[in-house]
C-alpha positions, 0 to 999 in steps of 0.5 A, spaced: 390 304 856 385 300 858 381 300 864 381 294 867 376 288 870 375 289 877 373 283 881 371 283 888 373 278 891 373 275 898 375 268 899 368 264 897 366 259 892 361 264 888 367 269 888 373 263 886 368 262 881 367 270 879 375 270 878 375 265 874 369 267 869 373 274 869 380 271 867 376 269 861 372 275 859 379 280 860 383 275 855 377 276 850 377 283 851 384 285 852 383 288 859 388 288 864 383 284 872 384 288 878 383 284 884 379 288 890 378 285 897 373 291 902 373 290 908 372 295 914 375 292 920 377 299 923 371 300 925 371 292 928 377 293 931 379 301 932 385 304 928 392 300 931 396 304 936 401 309 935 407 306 932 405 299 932 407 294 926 402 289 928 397 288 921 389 288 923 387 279 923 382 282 917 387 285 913 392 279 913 386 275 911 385 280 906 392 280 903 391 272 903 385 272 900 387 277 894 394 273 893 390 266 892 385 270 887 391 272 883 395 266 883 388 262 881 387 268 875 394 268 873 394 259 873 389 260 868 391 264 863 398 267 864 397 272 859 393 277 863 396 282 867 393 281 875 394 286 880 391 286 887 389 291 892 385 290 899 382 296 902 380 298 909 373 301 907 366 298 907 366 293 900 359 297 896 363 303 897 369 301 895 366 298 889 362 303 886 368 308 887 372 303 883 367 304 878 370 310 875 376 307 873 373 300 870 371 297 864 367 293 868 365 290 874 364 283 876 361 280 883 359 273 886 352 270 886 353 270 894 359 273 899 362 271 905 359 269 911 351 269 908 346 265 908 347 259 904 340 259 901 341 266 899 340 266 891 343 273 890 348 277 896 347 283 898 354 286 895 353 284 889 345 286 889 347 293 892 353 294 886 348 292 881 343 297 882 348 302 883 354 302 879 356 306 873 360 301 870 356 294 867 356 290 872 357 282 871 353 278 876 357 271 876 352 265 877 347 260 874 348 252 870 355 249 869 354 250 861 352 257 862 358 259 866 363 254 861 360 259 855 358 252 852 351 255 848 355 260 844 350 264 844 349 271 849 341 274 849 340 282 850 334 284 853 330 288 849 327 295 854 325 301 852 330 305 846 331 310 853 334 306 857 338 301 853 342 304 848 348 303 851 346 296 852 345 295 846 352 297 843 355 293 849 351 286 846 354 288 840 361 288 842 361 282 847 358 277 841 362 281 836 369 278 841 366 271 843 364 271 835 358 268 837 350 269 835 347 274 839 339 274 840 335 280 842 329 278 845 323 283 846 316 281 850 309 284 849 304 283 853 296 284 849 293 288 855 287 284 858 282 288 855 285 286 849 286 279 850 287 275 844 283 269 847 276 273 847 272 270 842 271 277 838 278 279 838 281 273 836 289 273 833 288 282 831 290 285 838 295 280 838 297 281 832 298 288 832 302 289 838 307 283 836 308 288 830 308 294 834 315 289 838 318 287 831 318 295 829 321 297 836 327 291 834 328 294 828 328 301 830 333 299 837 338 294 833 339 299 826 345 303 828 348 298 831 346 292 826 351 297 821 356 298 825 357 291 827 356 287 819 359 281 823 355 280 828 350 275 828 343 277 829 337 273 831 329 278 833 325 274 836 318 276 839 315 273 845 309 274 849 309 274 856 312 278 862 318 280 859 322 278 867 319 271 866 321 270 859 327 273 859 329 268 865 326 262 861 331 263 856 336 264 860 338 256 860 340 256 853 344 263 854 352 264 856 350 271 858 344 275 859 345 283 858 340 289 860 340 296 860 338 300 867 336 307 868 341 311 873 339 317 874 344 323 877 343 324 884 338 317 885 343 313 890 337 308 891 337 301 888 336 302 880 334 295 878 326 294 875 323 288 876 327 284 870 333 286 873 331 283 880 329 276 876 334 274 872 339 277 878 336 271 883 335 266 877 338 267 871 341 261 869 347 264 866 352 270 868 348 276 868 351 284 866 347 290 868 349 296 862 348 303 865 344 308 862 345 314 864 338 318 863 338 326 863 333 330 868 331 338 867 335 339 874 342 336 869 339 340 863 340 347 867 345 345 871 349 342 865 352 337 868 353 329 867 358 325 865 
């Protein structure tokens, strides 16, 4: 049985609009969608009184914001099977432990109640940083958010921490049947720099070589695992957050990988992920990937 598509949900536009983004996503993939409202009004209001019958207003309005998500996810595409759940619990940790029964998470740009300058909330910040599972982050243009260019990006990292972004990307050009274009940055260090006039062209040279060399590298396995996805390389100069927002534009989806290391339970976004999460101008997925330490190693654990 599948794992479903969690979605919070708490009665904003960015969430309405992360509903229906997600509607689209369980149809492709064949995952069931589970909405999830979080509040914890217990600790507003006081536990109800022995006996009492009275419903919590916020759990009320819980139930209706729940209720309006699913019939919207069910007007859109009947075919996809919506439950619902509103939970008396603070809304980051209520998403991080419906994690380990996802597929995947899906937030809003922004919740409730925030500032309406704020380019990313604080919910869908936290569950970015944290969460076990690939977390999507619903934002950018109207052609993004329609799928219209028919091409998703991955960010190329380091083969320790995007492995299981790869295989992710793959799979998720491989269901829409679009191009899938993996971009990796490289920066010839100032020292190096391909300006200076006795260095002209070979440090440049050199470590766009040593890019091409990583992609191919990163991408063998899955490129043979998956001979039908299109493949596009494509090495740029420049910092990779900003190169990676730059081609956002022309993109239905920015993937990348993110360390999570055991036992950290601190944000675990770098630099690249904190940009495309505030400015990407298409929906954006954070793919853990789960790096071992000694401490695992003697321990034995992990998942």
């Amino acid at each position: 049985m599948e794992l479903p598509l969690v979605v919070g949900v708490d009665g904003s536009e960015p969430s309405l609009l992360a509903v229906d983004w997600a509607v689209d996503e369980a149809a492709r993939r064949g995952w069931p969608l589970r909405l999830v409202y979080a509040s914890w009004w217990e600790r507003y209001e006081g536990l109800s009184s022995p006996g009492s019958v009275e419903r919590p207003p916020q759990r009320v309005m819980g139930e209706d914001i729940v209720g309006s998500a699913a019939e919207r996810a069910r007007r859109r595409n009947p075919d996809v099977k919506v439950t619902g759940e509103v939970l008396a619990e603070e809304a980051v940790s209520a998403l991080l432990r419906e994690a380990h029964n996802a597929s995947a998470l899906v937030t809003g740009s922004r919740g409730r109640g925030e500032l309406k300058g704020l380019l990313l909330g604080a919910v869908g910040l936290a569950v970015a940083g944290r969460a076990r599972c690939p977390v999507f982050v619903v934002r950018g243009d109207e052609a993004g958010l329609a799928g219209a260019h028919e091409r998703i990006m991955l960010g190329a990292g380091e083969a320790g921490t995007s492995g299981d972004a790869v295989r992710f990307a793959f799979r998720e050009a491989e269901t829409r049947a679009c191009l899938l274009e993996v971009v990796r940055a490289w920066r010839c260090p100032a020292h190096k720099t391909a300006d200076h006039p006795l260095l002209v062209g070979e440090p440049a040279h050199r470590h766009e070589q040593q890019a091409s060399a990583h992609l191919d590298a990163l991408l063998h396995d899955a490129v043979a695992d998956h001979p039908r996805v299109r493949v596009r390389r494509s090495t740029v100069e420049g910092p990779a957050h900003k190169v990676l927002s730059h081609r956002s534009a022309a993109a239905d989806l920015v993937i990348i990988g993110a360390r999570r290391r055991h036992g950290h339970y601190g944000l675990q976004l770098g630099r690249v992920g904190h940009t495309l999460l505030h400015h990407a101008r298409c929906p954006v997925v954070i793919v853990p990937q789960r790096v071992r330490t000694p401490a695992d190693a003697i321990g034995g654990g992990g998942r």
